[in-house]
N, C-alpha and C positions, 0 to 999 in steps of 0.2 A: 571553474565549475559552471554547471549546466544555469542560464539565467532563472529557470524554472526553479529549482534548488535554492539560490537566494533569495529569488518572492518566499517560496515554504518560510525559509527562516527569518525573514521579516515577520512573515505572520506572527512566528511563533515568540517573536522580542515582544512585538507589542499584546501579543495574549499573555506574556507572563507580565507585562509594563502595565495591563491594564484590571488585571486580578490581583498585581501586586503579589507576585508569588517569586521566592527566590529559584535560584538555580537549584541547588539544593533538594528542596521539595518537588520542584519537577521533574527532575534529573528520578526521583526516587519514585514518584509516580508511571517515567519511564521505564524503570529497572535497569536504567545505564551509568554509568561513574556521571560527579559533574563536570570532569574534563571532556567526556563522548558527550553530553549533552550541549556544551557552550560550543563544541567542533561545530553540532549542528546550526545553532543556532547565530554562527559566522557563516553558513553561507559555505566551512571551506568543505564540509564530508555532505553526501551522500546520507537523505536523512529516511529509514526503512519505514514503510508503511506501518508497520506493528510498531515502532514508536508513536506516528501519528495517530493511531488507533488509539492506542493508550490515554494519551490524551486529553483526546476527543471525548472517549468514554468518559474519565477521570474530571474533566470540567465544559460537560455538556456541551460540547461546538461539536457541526458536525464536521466527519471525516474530512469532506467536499469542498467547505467552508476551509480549510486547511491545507486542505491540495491547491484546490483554484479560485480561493479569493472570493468563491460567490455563494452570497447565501439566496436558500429556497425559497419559491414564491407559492406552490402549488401545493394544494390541501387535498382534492379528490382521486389528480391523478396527473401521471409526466411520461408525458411521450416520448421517446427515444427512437428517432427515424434511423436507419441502417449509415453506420460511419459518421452520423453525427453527434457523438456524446461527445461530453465535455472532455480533451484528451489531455494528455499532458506525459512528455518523454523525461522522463525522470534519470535517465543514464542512457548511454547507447544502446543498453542493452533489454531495458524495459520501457514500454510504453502502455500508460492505462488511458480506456475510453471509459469513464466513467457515466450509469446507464438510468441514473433515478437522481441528480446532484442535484435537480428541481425539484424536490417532493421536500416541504417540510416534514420533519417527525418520522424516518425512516428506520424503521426495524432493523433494516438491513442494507448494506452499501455493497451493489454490485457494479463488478467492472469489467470489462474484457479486456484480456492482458496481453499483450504479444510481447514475447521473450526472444530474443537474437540469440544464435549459437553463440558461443565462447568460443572463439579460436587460439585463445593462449591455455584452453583446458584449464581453470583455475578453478579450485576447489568448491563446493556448495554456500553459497552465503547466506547463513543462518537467521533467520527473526524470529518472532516470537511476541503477541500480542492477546488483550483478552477475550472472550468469544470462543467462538467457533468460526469452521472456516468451508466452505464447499469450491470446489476446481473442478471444470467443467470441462472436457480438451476440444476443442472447436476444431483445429488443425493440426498436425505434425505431432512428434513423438518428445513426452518429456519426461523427465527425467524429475521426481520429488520424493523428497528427504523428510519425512517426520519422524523425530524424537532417537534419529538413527536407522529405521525403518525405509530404505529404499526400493521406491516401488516406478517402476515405467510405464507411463497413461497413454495410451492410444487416441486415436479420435475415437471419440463417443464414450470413451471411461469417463468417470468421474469417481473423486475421493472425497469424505466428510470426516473433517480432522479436529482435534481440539487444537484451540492455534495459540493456546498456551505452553506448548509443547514447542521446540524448537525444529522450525522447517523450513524450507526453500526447495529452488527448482531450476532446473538450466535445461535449454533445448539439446534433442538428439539429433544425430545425423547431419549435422553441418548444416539446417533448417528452423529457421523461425517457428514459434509454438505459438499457438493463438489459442487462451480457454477462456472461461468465463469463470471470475473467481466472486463470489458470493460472502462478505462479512458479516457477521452476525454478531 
């Protein structure tokens, strides 16, 4: 598994080692069995953003702080120069540039996401996290799933979805999707 993926789950050992919270309780805060949560938290699965969201929300750390290890310095405002946010390739097949991970106290946690085709065609994979959620399509043609509801984003669509509902997204046309997805 991806090394990026084992820092996540370090984090997330010593955020439950240091709130003292069992598997159990977190697992239930994520809405995932505690056998999908301890997968996570070895390191050996693929750990979805709408868990880490959960989280986050659930015992105040932020998103960013979970993703990349780093917490915010900046109170007024955080600059995010072109291709430099804080990135991180979570699978081959996702990569976020995360675009405010410097701002303490953030409303909202926006990233720009570049999705790779799937060439084995494998079915939509599903999350689900609390908030809302905004996809912005920067590039290419994608393809996104909410609550059953399939609908294909062009550049310049965007969708505004409750992301409590179960959703996801794979690129079209044998082409990388670059959007900008907005947490709230």
């Amino acid at each position: 598994m991806n090394g990026q993926i084992k820092e996540i789950a370090m984090r997330l050992r010593g955020l439950r080692d240091v709130l003292n919270i069992s598997v159990d309780e977190i697992a239930t805060a994520c809405k995932v069995s505690a056998e999908e949560y301890e997968s996570y938290e070895s390191g050996k699965t693929d750990i979805p953003v709408g868990v880490l969201e959960n989280i986050s929300k659930k015992y105040d750390i932020g998103l960013t702080a979970l993703l990349f290890g780093d917490e915010p310095h900046m109170k007024s405002f955080y600059l995010t120069r072109a291709g430099e946010g804080t990135a991180m390739e979570r699978t081959r097949a996702y990569k976020y540039q995360a675009l405010a991970s410097g701002f303490i106290g953030r409303k909202a946690d926006p990233f720009v996401v570049t999705v790779e085709p799937d060439a084995e065609e494998k079915p939509i994979h599903l999350n689900s996290h609390s908030g809302q959620e905004l996809n912005f399509v920067l590039e290419g043609k994608l393809l996104l799933s909410v609550d059953g509801h399939e609908m294909i984003l062009n550049q310049g669509d965007s969708l505004y979805f409750d992301a409590t509902l179960p959703h996801g997204m794979k690129a079209l046309e044998g082409k990388p999707v670059k959007f900008l997805a907005v947490i709230l």
